[in-house]
DRENTORKOL-3810 file (N, C-alpha, C; in nm, 4 decimals):
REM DRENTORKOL-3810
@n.u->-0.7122; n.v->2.0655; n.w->3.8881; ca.u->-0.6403; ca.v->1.9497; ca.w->3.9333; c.u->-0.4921; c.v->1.9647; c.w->3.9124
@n.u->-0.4566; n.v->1.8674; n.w->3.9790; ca.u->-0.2898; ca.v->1.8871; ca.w->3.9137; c.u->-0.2197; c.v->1.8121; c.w->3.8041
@n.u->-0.1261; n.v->1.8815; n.w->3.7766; ca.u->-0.0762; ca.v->1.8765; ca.w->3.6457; c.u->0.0038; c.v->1.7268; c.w->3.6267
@n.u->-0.1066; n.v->1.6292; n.w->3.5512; ca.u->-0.0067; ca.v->1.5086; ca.w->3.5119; c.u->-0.1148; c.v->1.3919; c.w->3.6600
@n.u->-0.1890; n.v->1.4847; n.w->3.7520; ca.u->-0.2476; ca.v->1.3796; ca.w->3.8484; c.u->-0.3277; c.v->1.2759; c.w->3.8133
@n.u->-0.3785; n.v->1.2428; n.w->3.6973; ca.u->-0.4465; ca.v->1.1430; ca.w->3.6099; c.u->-0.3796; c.v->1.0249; c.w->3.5513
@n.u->-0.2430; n.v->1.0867; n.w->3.5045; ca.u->-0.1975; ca.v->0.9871; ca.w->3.4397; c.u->-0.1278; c.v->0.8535; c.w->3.5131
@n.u->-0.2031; n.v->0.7307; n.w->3.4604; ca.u->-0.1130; ca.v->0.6304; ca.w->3.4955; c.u->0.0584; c.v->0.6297; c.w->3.4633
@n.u->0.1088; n.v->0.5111; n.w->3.5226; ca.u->0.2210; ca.v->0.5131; ca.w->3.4898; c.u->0.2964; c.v->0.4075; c.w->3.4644
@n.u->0.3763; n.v->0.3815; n.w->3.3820; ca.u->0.4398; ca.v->0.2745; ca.w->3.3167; c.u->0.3975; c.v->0.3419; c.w->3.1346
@n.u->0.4982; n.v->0.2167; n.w->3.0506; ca.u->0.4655; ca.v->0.2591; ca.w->2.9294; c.u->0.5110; c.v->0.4125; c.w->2.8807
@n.u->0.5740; n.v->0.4931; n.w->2.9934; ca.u->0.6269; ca.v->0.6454; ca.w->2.9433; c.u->0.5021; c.v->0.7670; c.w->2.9967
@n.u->0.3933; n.v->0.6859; n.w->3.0279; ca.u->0.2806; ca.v->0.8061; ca.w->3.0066; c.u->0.2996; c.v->0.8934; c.w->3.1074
@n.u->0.3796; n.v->0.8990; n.w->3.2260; ca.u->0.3897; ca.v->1.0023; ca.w->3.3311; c.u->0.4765; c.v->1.0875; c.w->3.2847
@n.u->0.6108; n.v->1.0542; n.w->3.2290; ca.u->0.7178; ca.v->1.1375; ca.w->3.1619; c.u->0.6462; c.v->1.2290; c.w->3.0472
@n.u->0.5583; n.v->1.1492; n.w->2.9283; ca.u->0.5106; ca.v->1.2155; ca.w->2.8056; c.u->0.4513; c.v->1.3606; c.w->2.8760
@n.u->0.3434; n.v->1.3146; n.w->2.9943; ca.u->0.2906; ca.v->1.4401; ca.w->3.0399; c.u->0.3661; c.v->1.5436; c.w->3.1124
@n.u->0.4789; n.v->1.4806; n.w->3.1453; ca.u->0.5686; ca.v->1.5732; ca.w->3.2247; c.u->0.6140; c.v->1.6738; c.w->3.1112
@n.u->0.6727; n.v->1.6198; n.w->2.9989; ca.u->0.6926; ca.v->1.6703; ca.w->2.8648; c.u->0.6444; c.v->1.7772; c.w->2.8027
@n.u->0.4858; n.v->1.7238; n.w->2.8030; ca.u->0.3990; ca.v->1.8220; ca.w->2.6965; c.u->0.3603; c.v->1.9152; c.w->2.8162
@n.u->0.3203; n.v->1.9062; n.w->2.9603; ca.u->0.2875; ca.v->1.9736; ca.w->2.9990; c.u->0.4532; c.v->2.1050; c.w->3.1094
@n.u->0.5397; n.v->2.1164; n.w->3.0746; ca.u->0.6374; ca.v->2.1538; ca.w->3.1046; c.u->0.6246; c.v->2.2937; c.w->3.1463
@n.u->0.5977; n.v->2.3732; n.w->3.0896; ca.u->0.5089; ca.v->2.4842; ca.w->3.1269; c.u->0.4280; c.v->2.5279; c.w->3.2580
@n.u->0.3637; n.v->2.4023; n.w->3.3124; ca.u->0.2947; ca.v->2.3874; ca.w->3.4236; c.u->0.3584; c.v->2.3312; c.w->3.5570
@n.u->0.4796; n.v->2.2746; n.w->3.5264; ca.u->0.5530; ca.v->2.2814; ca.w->3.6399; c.u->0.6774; c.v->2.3104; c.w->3.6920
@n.u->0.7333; n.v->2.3232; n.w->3.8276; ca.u->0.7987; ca.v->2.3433; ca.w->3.8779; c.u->0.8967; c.v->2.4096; c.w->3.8108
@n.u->1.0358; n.v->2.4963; n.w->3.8801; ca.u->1.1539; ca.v->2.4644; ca.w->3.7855; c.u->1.2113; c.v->2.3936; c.w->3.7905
@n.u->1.2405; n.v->2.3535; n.w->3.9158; ca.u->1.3274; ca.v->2.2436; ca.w->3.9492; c.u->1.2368; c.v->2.0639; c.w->3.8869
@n.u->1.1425; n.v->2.0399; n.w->3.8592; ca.u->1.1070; ca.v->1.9495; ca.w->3.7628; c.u->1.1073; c.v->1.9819; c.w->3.6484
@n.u->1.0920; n.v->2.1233; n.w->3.5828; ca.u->1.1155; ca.v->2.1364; ca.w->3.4658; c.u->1.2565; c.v->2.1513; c.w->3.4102
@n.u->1.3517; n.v->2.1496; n.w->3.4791; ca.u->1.5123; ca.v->2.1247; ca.w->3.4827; c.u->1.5315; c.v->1.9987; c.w->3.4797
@n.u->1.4631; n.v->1.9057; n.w->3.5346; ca.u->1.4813; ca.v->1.7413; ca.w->3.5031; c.u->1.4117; c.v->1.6551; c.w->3.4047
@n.u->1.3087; n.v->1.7505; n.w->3.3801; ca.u->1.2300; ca.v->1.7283; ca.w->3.2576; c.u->1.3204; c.v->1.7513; c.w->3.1333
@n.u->1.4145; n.v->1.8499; n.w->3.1197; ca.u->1.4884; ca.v->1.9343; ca.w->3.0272; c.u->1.5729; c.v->1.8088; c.w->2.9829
@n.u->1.6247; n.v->1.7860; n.w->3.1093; ca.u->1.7820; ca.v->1.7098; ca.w->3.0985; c.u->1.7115; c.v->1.5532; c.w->3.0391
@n.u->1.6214; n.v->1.4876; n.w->3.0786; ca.u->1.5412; ca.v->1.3553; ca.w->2.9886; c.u->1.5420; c.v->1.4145; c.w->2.8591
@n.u->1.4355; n.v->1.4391; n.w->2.8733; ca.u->1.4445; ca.v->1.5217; ca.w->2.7535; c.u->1.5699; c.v->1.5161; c.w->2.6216
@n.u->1.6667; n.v->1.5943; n.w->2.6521; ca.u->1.8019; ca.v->1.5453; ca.w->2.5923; c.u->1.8259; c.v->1.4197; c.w->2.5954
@n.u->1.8144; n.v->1.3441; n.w->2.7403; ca.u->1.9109; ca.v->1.2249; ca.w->2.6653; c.u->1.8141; c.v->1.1347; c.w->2.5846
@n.u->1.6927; n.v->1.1824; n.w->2.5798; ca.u->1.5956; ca.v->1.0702; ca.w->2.4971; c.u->1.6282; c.v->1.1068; c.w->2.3622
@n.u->1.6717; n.v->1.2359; n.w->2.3591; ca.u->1.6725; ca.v->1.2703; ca.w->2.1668; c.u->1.8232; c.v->1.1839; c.w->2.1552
@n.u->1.9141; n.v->1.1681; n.w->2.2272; ca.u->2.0308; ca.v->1.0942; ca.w->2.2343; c.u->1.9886; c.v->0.9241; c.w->2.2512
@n.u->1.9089; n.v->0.8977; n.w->2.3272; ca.u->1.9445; ca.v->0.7330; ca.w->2.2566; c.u->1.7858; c.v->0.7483; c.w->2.2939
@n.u->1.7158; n.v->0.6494; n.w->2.1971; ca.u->1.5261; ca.v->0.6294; ca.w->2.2348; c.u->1.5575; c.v->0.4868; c.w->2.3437
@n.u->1.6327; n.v->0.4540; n.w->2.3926; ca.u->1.6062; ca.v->0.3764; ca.w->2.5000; c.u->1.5820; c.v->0.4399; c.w->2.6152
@n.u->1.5817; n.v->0.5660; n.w->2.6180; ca.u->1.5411; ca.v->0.6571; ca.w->2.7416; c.u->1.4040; c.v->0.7212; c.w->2.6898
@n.u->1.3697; n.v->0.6705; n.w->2.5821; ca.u->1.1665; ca.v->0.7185; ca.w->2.5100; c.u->1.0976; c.v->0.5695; c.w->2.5974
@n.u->1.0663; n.v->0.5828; n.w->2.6945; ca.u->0.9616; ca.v->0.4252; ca.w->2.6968; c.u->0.8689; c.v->0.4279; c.w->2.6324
@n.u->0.7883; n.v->0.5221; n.w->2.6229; ca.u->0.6797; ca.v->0.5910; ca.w->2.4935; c.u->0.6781; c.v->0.5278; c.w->2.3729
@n.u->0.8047; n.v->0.6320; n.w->2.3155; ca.u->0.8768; ca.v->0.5543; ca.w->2.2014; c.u->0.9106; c.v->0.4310; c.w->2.1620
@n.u->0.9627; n.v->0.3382; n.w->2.2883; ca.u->1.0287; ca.v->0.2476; ca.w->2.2051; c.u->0.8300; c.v->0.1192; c.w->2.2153
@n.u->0.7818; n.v->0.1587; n.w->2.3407; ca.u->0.6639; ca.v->0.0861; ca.w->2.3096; c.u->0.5828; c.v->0.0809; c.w->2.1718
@n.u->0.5728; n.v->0.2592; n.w->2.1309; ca.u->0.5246; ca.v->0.2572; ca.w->1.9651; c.u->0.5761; c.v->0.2098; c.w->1.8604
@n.u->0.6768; n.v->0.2313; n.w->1.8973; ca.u->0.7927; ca.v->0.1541; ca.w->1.7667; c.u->0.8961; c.v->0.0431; c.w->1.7529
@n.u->0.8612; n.v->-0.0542; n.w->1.8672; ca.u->0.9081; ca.v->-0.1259; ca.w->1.8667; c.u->0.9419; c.v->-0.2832; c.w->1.7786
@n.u->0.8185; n.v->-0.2685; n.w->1.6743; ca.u->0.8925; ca.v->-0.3535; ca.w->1.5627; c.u->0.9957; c.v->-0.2841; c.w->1.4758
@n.u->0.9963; n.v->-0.1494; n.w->1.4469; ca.u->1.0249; ca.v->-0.0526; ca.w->1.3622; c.u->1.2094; c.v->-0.0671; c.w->1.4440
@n.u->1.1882; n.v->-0.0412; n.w->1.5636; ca.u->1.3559; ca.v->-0.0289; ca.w->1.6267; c.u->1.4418; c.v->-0.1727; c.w->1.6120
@n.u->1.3454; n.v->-0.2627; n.w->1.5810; ca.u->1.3831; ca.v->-0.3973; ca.w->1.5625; c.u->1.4060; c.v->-0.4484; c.w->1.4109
@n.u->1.3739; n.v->-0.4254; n.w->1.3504; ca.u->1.3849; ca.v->-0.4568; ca.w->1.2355; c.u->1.4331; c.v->-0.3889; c.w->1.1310
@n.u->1.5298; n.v->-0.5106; n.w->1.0518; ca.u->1.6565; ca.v->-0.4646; ca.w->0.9836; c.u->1.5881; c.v->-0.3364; c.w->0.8487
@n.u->1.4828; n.v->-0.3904; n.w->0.8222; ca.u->1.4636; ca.v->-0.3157; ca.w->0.6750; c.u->1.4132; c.v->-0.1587; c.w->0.7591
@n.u->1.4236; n.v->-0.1491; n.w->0.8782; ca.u->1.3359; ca.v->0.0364; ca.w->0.9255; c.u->1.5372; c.v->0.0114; c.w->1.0324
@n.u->1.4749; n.v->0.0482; n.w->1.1786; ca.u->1.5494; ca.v->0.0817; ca.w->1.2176; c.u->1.6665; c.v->0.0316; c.w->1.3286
@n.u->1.7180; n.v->-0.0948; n.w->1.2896; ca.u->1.7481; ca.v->-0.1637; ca.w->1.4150; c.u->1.9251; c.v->-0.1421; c.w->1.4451
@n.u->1.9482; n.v->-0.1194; n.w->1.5347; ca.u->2.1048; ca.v->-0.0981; ca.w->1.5837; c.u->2.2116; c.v->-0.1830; c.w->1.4730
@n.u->2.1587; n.v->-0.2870; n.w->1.4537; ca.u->2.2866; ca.v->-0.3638; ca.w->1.4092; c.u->2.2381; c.v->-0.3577; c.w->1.2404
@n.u->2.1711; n.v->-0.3184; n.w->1.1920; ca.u->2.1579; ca.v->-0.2854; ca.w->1.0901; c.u->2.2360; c.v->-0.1080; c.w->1.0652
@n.u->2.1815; n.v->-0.0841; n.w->1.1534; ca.u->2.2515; ca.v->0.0951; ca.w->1.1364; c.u->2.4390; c.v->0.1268; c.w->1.1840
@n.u->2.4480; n.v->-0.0215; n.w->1.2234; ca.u->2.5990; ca.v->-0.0343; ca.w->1.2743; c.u->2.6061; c.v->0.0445; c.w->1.3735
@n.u->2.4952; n.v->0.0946; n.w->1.4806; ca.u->2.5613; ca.v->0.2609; ca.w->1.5783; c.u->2.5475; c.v->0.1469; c.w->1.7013
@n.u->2.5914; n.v->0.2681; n.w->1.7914; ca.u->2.5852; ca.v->0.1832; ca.w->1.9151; c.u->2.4416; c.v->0.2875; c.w->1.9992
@n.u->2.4248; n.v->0.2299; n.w->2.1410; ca.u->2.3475; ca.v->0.3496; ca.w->2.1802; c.u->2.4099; c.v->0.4475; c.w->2.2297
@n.u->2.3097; n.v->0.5852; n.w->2.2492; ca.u->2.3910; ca.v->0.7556; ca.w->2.2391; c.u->2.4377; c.v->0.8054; c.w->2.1371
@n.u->2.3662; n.v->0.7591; n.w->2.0395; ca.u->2.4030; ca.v->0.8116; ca.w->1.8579; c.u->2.3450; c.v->0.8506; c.w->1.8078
@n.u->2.2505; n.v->0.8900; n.w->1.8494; ca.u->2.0783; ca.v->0.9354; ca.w->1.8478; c.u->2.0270; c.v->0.8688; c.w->1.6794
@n.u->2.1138; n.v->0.7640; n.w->1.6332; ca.u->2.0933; ca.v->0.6948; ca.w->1.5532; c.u->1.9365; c.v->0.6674; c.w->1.5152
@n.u->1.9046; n.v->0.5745; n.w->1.6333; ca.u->1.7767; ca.v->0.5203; ca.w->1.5933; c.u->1.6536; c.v->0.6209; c.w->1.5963
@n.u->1.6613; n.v->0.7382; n.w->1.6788; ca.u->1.5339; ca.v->0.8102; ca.w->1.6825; c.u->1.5632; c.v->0.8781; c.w->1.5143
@n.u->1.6644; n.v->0.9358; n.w->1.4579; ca.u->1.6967; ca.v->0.9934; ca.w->1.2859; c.u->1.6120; c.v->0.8982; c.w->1.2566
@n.u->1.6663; n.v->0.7861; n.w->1.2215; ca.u->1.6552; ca.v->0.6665; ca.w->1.1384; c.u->1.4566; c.v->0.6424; c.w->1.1503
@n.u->1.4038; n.v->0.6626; n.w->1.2779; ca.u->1.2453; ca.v->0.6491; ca.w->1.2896; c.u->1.2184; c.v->0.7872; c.w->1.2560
@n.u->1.2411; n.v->0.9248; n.w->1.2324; ca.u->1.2055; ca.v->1.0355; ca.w->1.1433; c.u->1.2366; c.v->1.0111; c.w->1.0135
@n.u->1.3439; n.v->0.9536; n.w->0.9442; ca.u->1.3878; ca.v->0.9436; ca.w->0.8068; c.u->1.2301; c.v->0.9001; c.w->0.7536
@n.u->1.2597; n.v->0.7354; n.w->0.8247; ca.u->1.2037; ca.v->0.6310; ca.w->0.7581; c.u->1.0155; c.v->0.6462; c.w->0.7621
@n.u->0.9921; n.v->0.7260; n.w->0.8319; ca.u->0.8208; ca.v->0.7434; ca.w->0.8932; c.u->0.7349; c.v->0.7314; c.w->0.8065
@n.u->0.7622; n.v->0.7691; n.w->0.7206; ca.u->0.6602; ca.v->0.7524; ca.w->0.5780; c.u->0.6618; c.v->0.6219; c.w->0.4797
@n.u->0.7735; n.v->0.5365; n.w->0.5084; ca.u->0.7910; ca.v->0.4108; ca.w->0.4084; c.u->0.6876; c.v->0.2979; c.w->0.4823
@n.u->0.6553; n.v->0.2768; n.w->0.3273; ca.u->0.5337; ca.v->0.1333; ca.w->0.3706; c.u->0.5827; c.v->0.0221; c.w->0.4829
@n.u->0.4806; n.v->0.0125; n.w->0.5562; ca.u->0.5316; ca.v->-0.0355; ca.w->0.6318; c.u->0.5456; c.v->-0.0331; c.w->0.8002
@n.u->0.5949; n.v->0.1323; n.w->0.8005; ca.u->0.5596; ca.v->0.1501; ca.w->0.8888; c.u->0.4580; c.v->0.1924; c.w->0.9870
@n.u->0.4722; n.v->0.1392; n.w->1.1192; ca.u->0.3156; ca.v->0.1015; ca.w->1.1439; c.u->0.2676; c.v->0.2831; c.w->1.1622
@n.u->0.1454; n.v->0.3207; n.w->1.1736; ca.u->0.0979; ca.v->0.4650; ca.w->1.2262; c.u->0.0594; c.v->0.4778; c.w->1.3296
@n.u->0.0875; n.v->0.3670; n.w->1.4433; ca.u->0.1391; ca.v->0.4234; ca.w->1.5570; c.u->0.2612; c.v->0.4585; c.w->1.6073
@n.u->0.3581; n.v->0.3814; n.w->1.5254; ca.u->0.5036; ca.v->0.4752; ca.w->1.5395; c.u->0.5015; c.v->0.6380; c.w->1.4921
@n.u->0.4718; n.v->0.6129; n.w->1.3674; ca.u->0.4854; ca.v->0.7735; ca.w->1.2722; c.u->0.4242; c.v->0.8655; c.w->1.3729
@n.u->0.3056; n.v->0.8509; n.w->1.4272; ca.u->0.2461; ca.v->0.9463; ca.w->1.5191; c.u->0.2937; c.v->0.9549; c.w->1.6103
@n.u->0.3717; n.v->0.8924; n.w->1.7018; ca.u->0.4787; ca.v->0.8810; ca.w->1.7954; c.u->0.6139; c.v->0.9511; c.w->1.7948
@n.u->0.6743; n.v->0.9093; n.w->1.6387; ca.u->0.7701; ca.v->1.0006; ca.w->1.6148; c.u->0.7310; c.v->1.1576; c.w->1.5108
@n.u->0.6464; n.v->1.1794; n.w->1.4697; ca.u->0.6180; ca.v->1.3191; ca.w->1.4273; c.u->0.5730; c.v->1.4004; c.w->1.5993
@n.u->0.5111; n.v->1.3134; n.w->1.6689; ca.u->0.4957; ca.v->1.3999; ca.w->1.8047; c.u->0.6455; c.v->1.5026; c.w->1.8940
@n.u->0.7095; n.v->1.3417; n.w->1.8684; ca.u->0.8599; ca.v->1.3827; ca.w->1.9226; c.u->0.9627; c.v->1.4972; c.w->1.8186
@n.u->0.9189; n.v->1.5309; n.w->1.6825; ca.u->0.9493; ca.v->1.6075; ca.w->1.6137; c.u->0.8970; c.v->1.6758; c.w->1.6394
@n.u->0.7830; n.v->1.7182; n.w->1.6620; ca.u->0.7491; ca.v->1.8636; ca.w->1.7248; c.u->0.8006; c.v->1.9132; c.w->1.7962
@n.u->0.8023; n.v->1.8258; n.w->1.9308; ca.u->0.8746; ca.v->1.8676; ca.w->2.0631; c.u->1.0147; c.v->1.9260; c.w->2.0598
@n.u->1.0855; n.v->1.8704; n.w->1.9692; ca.u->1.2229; ca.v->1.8717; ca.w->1.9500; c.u->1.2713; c.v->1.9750; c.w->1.8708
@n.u->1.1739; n.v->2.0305; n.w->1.7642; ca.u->1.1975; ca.v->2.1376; ca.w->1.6434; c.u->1.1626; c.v->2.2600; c.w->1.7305
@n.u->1.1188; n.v->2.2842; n.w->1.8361; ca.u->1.1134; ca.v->2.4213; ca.w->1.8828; c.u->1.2208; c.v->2.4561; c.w->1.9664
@n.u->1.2991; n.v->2.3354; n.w->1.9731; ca.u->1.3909; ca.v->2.3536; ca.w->2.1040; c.u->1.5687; c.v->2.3053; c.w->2.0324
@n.u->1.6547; n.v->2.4053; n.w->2.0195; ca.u->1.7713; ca.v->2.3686; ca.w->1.9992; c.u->1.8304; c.v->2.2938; c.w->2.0571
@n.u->1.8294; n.v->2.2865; n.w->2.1714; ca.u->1.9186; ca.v->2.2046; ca.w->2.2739; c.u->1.8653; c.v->2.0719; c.w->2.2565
@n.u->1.7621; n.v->2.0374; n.w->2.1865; ca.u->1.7783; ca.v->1.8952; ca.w->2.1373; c.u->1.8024; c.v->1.8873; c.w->1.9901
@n.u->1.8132; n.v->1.9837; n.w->1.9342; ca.u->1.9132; ca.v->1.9514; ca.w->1.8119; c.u->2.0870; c.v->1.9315; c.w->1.8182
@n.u->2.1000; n.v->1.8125; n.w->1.8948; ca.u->2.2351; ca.v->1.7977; ca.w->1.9139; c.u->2.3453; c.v->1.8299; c.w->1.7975
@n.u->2.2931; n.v->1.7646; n.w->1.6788; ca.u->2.4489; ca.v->1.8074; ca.w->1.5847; c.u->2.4699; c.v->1.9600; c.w->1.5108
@n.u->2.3308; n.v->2.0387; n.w->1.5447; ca.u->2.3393; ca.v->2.1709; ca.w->1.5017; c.u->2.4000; c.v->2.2292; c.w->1.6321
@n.u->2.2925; n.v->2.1695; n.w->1.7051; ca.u->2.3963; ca.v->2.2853; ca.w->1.8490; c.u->2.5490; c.v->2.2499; c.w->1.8583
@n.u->2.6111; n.v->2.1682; n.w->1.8527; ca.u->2.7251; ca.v->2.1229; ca.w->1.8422; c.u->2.8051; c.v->2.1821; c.w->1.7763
@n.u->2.7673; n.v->2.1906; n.w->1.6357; ca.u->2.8285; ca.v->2.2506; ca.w->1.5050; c.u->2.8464; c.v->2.3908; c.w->1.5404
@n.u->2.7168; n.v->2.4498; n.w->1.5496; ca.u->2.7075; ca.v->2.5632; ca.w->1.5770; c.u->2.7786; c.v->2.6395; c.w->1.7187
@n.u->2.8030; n.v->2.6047; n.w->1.8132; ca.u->2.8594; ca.v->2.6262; ca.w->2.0025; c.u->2.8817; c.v->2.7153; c.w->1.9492
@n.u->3.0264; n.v->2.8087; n.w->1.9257; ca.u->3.0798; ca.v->2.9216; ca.w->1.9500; c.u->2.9903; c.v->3.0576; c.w->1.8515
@n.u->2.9358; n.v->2.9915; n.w->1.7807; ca.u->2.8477; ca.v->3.1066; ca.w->1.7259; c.u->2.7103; c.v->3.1352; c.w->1.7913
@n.u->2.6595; n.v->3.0401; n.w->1.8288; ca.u->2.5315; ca.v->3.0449; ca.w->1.9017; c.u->2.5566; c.v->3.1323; c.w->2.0093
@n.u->2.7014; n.v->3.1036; n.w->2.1278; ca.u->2.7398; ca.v->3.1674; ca.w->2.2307; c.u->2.7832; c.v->3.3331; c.w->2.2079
@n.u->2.8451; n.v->3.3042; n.w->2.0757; ca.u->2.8963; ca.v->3.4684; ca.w->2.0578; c.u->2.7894; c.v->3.5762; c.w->2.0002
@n.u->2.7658; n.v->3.5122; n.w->1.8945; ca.u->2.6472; ca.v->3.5788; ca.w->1.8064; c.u->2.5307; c.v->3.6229; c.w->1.8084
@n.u->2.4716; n.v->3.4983; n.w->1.9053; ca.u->2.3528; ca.v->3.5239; ca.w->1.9708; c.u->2.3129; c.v->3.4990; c.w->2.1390
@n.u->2.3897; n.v->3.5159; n.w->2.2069; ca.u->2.4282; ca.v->3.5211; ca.w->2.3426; c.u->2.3673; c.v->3.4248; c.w->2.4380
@n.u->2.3437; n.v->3.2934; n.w->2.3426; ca.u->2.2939; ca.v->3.1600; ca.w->2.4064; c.u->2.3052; c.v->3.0802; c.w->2.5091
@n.u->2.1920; n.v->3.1141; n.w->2.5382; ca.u->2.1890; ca.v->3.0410; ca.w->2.7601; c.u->2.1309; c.v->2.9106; c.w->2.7069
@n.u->2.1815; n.v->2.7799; n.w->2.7187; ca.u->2.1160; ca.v->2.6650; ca.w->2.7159; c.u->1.9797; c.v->2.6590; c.w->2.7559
@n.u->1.9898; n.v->2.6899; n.w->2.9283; ca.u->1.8887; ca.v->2.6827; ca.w->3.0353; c.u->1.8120; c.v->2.7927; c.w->2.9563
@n.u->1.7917; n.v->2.8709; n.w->2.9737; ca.u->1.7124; ca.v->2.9577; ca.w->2.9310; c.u->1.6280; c.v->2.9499; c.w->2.7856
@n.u->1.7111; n.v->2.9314; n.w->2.6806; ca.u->1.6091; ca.v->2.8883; ca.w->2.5823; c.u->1.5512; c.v->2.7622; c.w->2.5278
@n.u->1.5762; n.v->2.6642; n.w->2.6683; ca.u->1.5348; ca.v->2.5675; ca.w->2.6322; c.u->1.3793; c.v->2.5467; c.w->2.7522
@n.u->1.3515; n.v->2.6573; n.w->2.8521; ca.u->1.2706; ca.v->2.6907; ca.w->2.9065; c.u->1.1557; c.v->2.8109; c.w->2.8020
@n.u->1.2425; n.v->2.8613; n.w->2.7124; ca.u->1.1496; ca.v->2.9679; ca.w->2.6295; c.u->1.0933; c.v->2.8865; c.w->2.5305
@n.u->1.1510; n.v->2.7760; n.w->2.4987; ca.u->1.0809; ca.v->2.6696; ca.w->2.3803; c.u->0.9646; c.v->2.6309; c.w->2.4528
@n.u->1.0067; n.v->2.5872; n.w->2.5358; ca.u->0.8866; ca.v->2.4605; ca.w->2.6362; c.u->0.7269; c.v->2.6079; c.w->2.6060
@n.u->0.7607; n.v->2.7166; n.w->2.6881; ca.u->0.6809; ca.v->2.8199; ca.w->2.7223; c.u->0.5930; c.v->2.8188; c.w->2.5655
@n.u->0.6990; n.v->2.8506; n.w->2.4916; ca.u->0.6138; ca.v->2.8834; ca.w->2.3603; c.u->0.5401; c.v->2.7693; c.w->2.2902
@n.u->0.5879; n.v->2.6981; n.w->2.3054; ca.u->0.5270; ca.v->2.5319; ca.w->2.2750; c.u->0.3842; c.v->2.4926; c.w->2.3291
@n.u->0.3936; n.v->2.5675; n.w->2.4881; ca.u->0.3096; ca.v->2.4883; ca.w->2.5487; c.u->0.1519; c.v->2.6504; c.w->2.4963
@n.u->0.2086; n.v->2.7504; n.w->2.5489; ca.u->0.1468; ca.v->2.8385; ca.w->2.4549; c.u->0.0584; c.v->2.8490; c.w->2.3207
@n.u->0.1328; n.v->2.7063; n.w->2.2191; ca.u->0.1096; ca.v->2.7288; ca.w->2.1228; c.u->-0.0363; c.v->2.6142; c.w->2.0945
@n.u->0.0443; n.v->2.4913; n.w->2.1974; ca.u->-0.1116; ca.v->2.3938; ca.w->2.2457; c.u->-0.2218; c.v->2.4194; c.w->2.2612
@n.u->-0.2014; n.v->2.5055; n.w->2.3556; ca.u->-0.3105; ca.v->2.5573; ca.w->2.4502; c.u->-0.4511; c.v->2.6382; c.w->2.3070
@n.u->-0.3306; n.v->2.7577; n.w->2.2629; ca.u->-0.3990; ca.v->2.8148; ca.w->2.1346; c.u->-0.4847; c.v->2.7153; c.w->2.0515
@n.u->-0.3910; n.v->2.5922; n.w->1.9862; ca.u->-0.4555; ca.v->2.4902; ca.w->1.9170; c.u->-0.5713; c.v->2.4657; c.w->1.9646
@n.u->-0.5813; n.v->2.4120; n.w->2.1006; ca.u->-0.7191; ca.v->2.3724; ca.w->2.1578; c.u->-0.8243; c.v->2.4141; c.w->2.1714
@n.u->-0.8256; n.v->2.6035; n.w->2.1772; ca.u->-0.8926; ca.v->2.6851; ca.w->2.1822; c.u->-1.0108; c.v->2.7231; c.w->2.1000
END
């Protein structure tokens, strides 16, 4: 069948599969997959996923809510703040499983580690001869690789 042809849509679930299954399509969707991708690790108002799981958690002052964290959105504030906090009582375990998912996704792939890649630019470029596009297509590959294994 095709890849993602099951899933309903609303709630994030067409994007999530676009996500996990990245590997399986296109380039030119997996280039727009890439670029979400980023801006969701940049503000979770671009996670619909996310903000559905965690939406008391993004709201509320004692976990993670904007005006408690003083940021604005594009600060990738609130998605930190739902990895920090994942383990304090409280929070529900459908967020935590929501955001340890999105930590996976994100730990194989630099280009959504915004303040390392940042920090890092001219060494990544010189040192280790870093194509954005390219190793952020070799993450997806090995990622999806590494699923597949799991399931096996």
């Amino acid at each position: 069948g095709k890849v993602c042809g099951d899933v309903g849509v609303g709630k994030g679930a067409a994007i999530e599969c676009l996500k996990w299954n990245a590997s399986e399509v296109s380039d030119v969707c997996a280039t727009q997959v890439d670029r979400l991708v980023l801006m969701q690790r940049s503000d979770v108002h671009f996670n619909a996923a996310l903000r559905v799981s965690c939406k008391s958690e993004l709201n509320a002052p004692e976990f993670c809510s904007l005006a408690t964290l003083g940021k604005s959105h594009g600060e990738a504030a609130q998605l930190s703040c739902l990895q920090t906090k994942r383990l304090q009582r409280g929070f529900s375990a459908k967020c935590s499983h929501a955001i340890t998912k999105e930590y996976v996704l994100h730990a194989a792939n630099i280009d959504l580690m915004v303040p390392l890649r940042t920090a890092c630019a001219s060494d990544l470029q010189g040192l280790c001869s870093y194509d954005p596009l390219a190793a952020s297509r070799r993450a997806r590959l090995k990622k999806s690789q590494l699923l597949i294994t799991e399931v096996a």
